[in-house]
N, C-alpha and C positions, 0 to 999 in steps of 0.2 A: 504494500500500500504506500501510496504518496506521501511525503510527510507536507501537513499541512502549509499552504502558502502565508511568510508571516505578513506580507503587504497586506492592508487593511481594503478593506473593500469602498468602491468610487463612494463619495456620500448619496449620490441620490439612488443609489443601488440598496445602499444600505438603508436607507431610509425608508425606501419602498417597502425592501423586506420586512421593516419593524410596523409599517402598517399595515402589513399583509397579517401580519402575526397577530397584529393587535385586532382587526377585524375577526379572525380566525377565534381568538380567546373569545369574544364577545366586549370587550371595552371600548371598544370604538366610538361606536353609538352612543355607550353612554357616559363617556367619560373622553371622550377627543382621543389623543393617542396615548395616556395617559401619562405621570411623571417620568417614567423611563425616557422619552422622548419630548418632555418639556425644559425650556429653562426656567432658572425661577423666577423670573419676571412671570412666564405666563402659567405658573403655579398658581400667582400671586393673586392670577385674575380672577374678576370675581364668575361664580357656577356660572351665572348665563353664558360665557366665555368656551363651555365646552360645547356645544352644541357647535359654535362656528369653527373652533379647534377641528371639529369630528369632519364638518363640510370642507374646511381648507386643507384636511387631510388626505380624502379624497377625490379634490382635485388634484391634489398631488400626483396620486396614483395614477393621471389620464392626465397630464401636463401635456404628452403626445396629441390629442387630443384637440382641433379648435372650432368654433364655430364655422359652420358651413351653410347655415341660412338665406346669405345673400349672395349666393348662388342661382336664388331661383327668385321673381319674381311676384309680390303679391295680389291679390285679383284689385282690379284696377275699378275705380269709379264708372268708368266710362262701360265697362264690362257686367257690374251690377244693373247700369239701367238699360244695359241689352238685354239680360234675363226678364226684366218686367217688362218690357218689349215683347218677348217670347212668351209671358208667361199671360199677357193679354189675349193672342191669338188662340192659347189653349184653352181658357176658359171660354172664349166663344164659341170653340168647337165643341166645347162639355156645356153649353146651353148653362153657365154660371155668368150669373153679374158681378161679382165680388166674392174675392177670396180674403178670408181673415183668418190671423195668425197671432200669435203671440208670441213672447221673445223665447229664439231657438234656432234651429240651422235654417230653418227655411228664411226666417226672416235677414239672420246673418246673409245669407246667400244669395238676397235679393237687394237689400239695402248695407250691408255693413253694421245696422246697429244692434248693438246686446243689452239687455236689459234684464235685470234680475227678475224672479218670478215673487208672488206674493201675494194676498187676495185678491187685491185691485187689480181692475184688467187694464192692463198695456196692450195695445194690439196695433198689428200692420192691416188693412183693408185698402186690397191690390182691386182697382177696376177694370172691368173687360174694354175701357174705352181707353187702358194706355194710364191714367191719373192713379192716385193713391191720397189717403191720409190716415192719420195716425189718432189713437181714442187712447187717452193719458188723463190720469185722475189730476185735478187741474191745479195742486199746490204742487205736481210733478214739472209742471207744463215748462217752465225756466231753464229747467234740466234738461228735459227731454229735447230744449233747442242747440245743447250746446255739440252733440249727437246728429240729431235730424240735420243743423244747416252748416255743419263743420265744412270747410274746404272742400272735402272727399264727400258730404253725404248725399244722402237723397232728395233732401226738401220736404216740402208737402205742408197743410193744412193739418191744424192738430184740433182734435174735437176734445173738450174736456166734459169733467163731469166732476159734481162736487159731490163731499164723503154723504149728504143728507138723499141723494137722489139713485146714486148706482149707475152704471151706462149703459145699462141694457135699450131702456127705451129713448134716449138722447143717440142713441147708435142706432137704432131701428127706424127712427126718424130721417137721421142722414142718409141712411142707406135710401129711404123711401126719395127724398128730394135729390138724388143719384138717378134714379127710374132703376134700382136696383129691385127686381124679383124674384132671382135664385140665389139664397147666401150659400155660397160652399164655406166650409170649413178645413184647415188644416187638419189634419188626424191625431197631431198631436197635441192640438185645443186642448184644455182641459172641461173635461164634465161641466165642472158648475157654469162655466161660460155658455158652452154651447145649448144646456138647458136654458139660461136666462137669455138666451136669444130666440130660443124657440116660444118659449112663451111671449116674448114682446116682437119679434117680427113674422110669429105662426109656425107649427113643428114642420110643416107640411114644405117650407120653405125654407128651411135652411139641410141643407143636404153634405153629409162628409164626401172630401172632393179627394180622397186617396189617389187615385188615377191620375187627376191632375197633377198630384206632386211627383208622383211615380216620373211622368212625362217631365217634368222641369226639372227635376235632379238626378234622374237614374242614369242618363245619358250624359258622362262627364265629354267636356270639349277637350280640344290638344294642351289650354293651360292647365287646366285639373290634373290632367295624365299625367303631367310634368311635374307637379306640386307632387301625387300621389308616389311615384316613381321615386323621387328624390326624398321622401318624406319616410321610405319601406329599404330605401338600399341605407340611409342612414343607420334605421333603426338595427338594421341586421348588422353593419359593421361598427354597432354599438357592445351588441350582444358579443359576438367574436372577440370584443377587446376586453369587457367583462369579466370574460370566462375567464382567460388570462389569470387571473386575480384570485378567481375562487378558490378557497382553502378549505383541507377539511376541519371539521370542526363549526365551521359557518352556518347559521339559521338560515331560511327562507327569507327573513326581514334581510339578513344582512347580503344576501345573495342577491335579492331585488335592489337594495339598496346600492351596489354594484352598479346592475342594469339600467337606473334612472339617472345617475352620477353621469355615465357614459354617452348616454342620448341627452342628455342637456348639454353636455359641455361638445357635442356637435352641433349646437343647433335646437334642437326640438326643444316645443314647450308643450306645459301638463303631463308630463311624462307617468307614465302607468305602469305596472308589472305585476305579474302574479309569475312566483318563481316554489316549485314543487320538487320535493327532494324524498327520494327510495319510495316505499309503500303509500305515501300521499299523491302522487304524481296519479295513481288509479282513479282518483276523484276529479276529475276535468275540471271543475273550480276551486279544488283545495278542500280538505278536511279540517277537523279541531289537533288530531295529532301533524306536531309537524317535527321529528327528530333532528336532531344537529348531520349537517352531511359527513357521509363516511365515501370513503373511495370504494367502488364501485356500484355504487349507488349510481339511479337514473336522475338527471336532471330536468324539469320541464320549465319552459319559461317561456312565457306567454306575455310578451310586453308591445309598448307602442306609442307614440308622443303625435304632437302637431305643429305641423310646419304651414305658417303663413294659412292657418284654420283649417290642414288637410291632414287626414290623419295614417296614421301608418298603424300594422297588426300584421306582427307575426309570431308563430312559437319553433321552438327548435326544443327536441331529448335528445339527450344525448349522455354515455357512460361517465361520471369522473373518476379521472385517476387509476385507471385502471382498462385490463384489457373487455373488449366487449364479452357477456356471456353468449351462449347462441341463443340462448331463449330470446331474450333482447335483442341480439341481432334480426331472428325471426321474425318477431313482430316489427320492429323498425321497417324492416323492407317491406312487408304486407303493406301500411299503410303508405310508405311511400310509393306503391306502386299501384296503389290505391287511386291518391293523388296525382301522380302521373298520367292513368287511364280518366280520370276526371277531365284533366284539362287539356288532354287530346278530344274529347266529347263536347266539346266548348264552340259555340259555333252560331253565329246569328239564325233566329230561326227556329230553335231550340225549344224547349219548355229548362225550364229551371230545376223540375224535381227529377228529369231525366242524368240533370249532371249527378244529382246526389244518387241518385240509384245503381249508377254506373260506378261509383266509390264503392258501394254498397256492397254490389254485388261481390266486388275482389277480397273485400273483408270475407265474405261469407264464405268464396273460392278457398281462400285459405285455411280454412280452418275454425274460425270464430265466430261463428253464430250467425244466423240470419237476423235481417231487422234490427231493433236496436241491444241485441245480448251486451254485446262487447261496443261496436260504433254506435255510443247512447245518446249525440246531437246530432244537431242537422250536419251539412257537408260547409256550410258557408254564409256569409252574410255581403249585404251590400258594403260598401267602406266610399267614404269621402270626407266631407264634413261633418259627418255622425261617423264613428267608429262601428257601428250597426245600423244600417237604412236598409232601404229596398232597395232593390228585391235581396229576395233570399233563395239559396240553395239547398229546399227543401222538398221532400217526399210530395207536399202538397200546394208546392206554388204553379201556379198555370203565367206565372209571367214570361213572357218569349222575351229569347235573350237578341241583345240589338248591340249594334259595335257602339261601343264608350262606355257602356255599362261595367263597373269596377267591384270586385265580391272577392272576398277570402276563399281560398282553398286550404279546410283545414281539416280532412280525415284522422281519427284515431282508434289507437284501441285500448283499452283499461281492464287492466285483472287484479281486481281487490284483491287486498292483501299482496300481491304482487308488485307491481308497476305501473306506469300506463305511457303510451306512446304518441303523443301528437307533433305533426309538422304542419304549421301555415304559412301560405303564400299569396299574395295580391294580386289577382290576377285582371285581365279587361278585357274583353271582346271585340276583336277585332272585324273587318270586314269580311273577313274568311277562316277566323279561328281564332284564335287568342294568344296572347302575350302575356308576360309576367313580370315583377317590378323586383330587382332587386337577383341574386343566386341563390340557386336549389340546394339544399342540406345535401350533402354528399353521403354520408356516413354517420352509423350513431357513437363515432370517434368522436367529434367534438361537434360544436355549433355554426361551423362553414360548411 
């Protein structure tokens, strides 16, 4: 054997390693990187001090690491009022006068504004004549102009309403001096709203306009695909660098906490993770046990951020530290082959629940059960500005697929007590088959 090197090792080598270690112990989190690795000035500091110790320790670890956001450009003003442009034309072909909304992607995606939710209704009402205005409880109204008439917004007429009155019938009313007589509804109105319309503008008359939205956002354009694309190959060469890091010993907190560190400091924001380790991984959303990682253990990790409001969703398993079992190997390639045969079946023209059947089927070829034994979700969902929209890649969607349409690709398989195996991919319909955002999991070696 070598007799050890007495040179001391580079400091940011070494430093890495003592917060790899520290992460590993569990200190990290809650205690920065603890005294070992403080001076005493920031001993000295007072407790709130650890929390930011723990974040600036972690950038440490991803200093490689830089923003890459403006790379890609944001949806432009000029590009929101071509959507309500478009989204005129639809409602006159769905026989609607007005679409109303309230604050969420459709509204973001039409206008740029976000508004929190809360009893009071905030709402967008898009006209089929091309117009819009805006219904905001009226000590709101101040506010809500700093938003509506910013440089970049939309404009428009604000109809208020005071706390003693409610805006059901002050909305019913405008709608009526509009020559408005079909209200569609966003789908994802809330109840109390859409009831207190029905009663003050008649039930008979106001109709959920799903189709409508289906048509105005399911079909993303070339900038979307761009956003989504850059927003999914980020996310994955997030996870790749993550791994890197992972030690045993590590929680699922502290293992996601990896995964978020690394897509923020490329870029992304609201960054999300769900990271599943040995026997919990069999539960597709995580269980109450969750053990410290051991090397050869399955990792699953299920993360995803947003870029310039476009979001990214994908998962990778994968073995640590260790060589694959075959069992694991087994199942790995079933579902990647799963997933493969999925999105060869991909194809304008389509039905939706034929891609998921065609996953389906190769689960059940293999070995593992028909219907949902072992593959217990759907195949996929829509992805853009909602991390889940329409359409979906399910058993029971009759939606036909159309090029620009963007949905995950994410077959699995789960054996309680055992393991579970998911890989997703972003996929989009193209004019003759389909594309994917981002590279395919090679191996349940690691997460590239």
């Amino acid at each position: 054997m070598d007799a050890p090197d007495p040179r001391p090792a580079p400091a940011t080598h070494s430093r890495r390693a003592l917060i790899q270690r520290s992460l590993a112990a569990g200190t990290l989190a809650a205690t920065g990187l603890g005294s070992s690795c403080r001076s005493a000035q920031s001993a000295a500091n007072p407790p709130d001090s650890a929390a930011e110790d723990s974040r600036a320790a972690l950038d440490e670890l991803f200093s490689d690491l830089s923003d890459q956001s403006g790379g890609t450009e944001p949806i432009s003003s000029a590009e929101r009022a071509g959507r309500r442009e478009r989204l005129a034309g639809l409602m006159s072909r769905a026989g609607v006068d007005a679409l109303m909304m309230e604050s969420g992607a459709t509204m973001s995606y039409l206008t740029g504004v976000r508004w929190g939710h809360s009893e009071r209704l905030f709402a967008l009402v898009a006209l089929a004549d091309g117009k819009h205005f805006w219904v905001c409880p009226a000590f709101e109204a101040e506010r809500a102009r700093l938003a509506i008439d910013a440089a970049d917004g939309p404009g428009g007429e604000i109809l208020t309403w005071d706390e003693h009155e409610y805006p059901f019938e002050p909305l019913a009313s405008a709608l009526r001096e509009h020559g408005t007589q079909r209200l569609g509804v966003e789908p994802a109105l809330r109840h109390r709203f859409v009831a207190g319309m029905q009663e003050s503008f008649g039930i008979q008359n106001v109709v959920t306009s799903t189709d409508v939205v289906i048509e105005l956002r399911g079909r993303k354009d070339a900038h979307e695909q761009a956003l989504l694309r850059r927003a999914n190959e980020l996310t994955q060469q997030a996870i790749l660098a993550a791994s890197e890091h992972v030690r045993a010993g590590m929680t699922r907190a502290q293992v996601a906490e990896l995964m978020r560190t690394a897509q923020q400091k490329l870029g992304l924001e609201r960054v999300w993770t769900l990271a599943l380790v040995g026997p919990a991984s069999a539960y597709p959303h995580g269980g109450a046990h969750q053990p410290p990682l051991e090397r050869g253990d399955v990792i699953l990790v299920d993360t995803g951020g947003s870029l310039h409001g476009y979001q990214s969703d994908n998962t990778r398993s994968w073995i640590f530290g260790a060589p694959v079992p075959g069992r694991v190997d087994e199942v790995w390639n079933v579902v990647r082959d799963a997933q493969k045969l999925a999105f060869e079946a991909i194809r304008p023209g389509r039905p939706c629940r034929e891609i998921d059947r065609t996953a389906r089927a190769r689960i059940s070829a293999g070995g593992f059960g028909s219907g949902y034994e072992t593959f217990t979700h759907r195949l996929g969902h829509g992805i853009g500005m909602e991390t889940h929209e329409d359409p979906y890649f399910d058993g029971g969607s009759d939606v036909i697929l159309a090029p620009g349409m963007t949905l995950s690709n994410e077959p699995g398989i789960y054996l309680y007590g055992e393991f579970g195996i998911r890989i997703e991919d972003i996929v989009v319909v193209t004019s003759d088959g389909a594309d994917h955002f981002g590279t395919w999991q090679q191996s349940p070696a690691s997460p590239a």
